[in-house]
C-alpha positions in Angstrom: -25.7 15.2 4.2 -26.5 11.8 3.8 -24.6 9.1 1.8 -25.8 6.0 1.3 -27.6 6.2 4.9 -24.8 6.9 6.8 -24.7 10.6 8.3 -21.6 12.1 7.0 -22.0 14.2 9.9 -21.9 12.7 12.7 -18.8 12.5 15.2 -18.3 9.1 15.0 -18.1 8.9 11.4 -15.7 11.8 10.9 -13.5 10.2 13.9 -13.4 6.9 11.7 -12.3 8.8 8.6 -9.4 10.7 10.0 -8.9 7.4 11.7 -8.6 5.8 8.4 -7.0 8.5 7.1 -4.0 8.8 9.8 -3.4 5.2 9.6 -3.1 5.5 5.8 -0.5 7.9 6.1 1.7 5.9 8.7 1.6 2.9 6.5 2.4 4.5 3.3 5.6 6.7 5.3 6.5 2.9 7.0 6.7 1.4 3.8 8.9 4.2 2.6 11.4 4.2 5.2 11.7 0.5 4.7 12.3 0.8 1.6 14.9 3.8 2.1 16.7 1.3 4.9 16.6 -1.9 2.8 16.0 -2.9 -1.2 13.2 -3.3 -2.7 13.8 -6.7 -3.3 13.7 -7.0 0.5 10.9 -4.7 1.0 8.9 -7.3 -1.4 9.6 -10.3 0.0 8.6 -9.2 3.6 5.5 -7.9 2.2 4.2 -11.0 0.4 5.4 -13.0 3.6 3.3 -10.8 5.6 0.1 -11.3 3.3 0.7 -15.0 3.6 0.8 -14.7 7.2 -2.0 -12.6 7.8 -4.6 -14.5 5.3 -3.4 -18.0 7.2 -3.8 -16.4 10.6 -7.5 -14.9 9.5 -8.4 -18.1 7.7 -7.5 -20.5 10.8 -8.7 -17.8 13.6 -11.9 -16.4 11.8 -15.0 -18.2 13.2 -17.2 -17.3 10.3 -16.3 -18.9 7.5 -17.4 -17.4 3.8 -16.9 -18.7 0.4 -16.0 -15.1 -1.0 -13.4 -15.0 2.2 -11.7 -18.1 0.7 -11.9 -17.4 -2.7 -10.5 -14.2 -1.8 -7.8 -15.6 0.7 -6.9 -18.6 -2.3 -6.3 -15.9 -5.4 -4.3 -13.6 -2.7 -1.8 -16.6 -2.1 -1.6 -17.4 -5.5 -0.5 -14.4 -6.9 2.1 -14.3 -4.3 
């Protein structure tokens, strides 16, 4: 079967999606114990640091520069 081009088939692109799919749940059982351990309040915080810190670290490290990137990256830190 093919979607959009790709062949949801192939081995590669299964691996990717239960790649996906495993990370997803790590993240999401993380956030929970982080949450269980500390407040929310906490838990928040952290989180917005760490979306500041990653969009400054891919802004200044990323070679390719795109308009949507910034855009992107500027309404992410301002909702913060």
């Amino acid at each position: 079967m093919a979607f959009f081009g790709v062949q949801t088939t192939s081995f590669g692109f299964l691996t990717l999606v239960i790649l996906s799919l495993l990370m997803g749940i790590v993240l999401n059982y993380t956030m929970f114990l982080c949450t269980a351990v500390n407040s929310a309040l906490t838990t928040t915080i952290v989180g917005v640091l760490k979306g500041v810190g990653t969009t400054v670290s891919v802004t200044l490290c990323d070679s390719l520069v795109w308009v949507r990137l910034h855009i992107g990256n500027n309404m992410k830190i301002l909702k913060s």
